[in-house]
C-alpha positions as CSV (number, residue, x, y, z in Angstrom):
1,X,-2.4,-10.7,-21.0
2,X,-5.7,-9.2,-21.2
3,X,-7.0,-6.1,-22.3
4,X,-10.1,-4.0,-20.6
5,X,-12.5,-0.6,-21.7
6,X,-13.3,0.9,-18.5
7,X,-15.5,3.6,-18.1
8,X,-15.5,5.3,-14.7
9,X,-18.5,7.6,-13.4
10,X,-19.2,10.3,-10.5
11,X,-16.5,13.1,-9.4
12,X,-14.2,12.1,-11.6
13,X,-13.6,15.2,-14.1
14,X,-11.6,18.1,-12.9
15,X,-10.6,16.0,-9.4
16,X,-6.8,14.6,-10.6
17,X,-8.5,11.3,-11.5
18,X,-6.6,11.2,-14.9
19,X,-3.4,12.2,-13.2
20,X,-3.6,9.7,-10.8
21,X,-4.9,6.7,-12.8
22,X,-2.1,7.2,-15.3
23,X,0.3,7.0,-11.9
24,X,-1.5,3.7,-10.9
25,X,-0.7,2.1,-14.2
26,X,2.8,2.9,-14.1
27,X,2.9,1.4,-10.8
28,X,1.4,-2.1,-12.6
29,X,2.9,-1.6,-15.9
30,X,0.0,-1.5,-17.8
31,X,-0.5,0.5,-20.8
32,X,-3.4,2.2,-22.4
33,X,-4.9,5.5,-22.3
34,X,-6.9,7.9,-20.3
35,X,-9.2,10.6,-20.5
36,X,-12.4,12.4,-19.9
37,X,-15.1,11.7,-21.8
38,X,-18.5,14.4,-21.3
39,X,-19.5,13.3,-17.6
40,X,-17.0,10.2,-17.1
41,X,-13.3,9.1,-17.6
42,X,-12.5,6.3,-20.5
43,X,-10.1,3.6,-19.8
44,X,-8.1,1.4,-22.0
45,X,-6.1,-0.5,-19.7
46,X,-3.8,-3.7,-21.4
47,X,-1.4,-5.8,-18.7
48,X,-0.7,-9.2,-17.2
49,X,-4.1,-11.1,-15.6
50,X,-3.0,-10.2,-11.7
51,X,-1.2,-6.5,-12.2
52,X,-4.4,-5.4,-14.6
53,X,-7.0,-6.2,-11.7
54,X,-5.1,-4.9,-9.2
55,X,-5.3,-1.3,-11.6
56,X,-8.9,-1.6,-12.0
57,X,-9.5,-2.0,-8.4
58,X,-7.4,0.8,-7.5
59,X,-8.8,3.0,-10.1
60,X,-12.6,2.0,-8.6
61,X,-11.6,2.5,-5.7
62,X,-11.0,6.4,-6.8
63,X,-7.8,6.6,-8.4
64,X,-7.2,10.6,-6.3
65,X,-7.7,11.4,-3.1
66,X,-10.6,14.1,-3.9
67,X,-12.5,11.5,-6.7
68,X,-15.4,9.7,-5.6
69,X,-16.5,6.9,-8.2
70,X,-19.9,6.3,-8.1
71,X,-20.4,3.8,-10.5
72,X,-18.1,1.6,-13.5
73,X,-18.5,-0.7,-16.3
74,X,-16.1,-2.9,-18.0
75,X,-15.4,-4.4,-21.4
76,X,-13.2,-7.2,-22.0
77,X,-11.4,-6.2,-25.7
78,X,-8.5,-8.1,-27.8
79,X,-5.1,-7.4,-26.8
80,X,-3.4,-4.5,-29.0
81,X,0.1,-5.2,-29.5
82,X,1.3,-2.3,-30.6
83,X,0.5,-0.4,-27.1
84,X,3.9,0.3,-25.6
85,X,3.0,3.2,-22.5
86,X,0.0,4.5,-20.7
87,X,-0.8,8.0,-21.6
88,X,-3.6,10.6,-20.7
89,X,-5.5,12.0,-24.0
């Protein structure tokens, strides 16, 4: 289990990215938040080793169709046990 800060830069505001990301992490079952953050989306992403890469490179990828991720960076953190769904903010 592993737990990840991901901020996510270019047309990502206003695009579905949130929409889509929170989608993704369903798919995965990984749980965390989402949202926008001035000119980039914030990512707290928590799952198993193999389902929470497979998120992040979806999500880099451009989580919606009309999203075009320019750039990323990400932060390992300590697991939060208390997280129980993945929500936008």
């Amino acid at each position: 289990m592993q737990r990840k800060h991901i901020q996510v830069f270019g047309t990502v505001q206003g695009v579905g990215f949130r929409f889509y990301t929170e989608r993704i992490a369903r798919e995965y079952n990984i749980k965390g938040t989402v949202q926008n953050v001035e000119d980039y989306v914030d990512i707290y992403a928590q799952g198993n080793n193999k389902e929470l890469e497979q998120f992040i490179q979806s999500v880099i990828k451009g989580a919606s169709p009309a999203s075009s991720v320019t750039n990323y960076t990400i932060e390992d953190l300590d697991t939060d046990d208390s997280l129980t769904e993945f929500k936008t903010i």
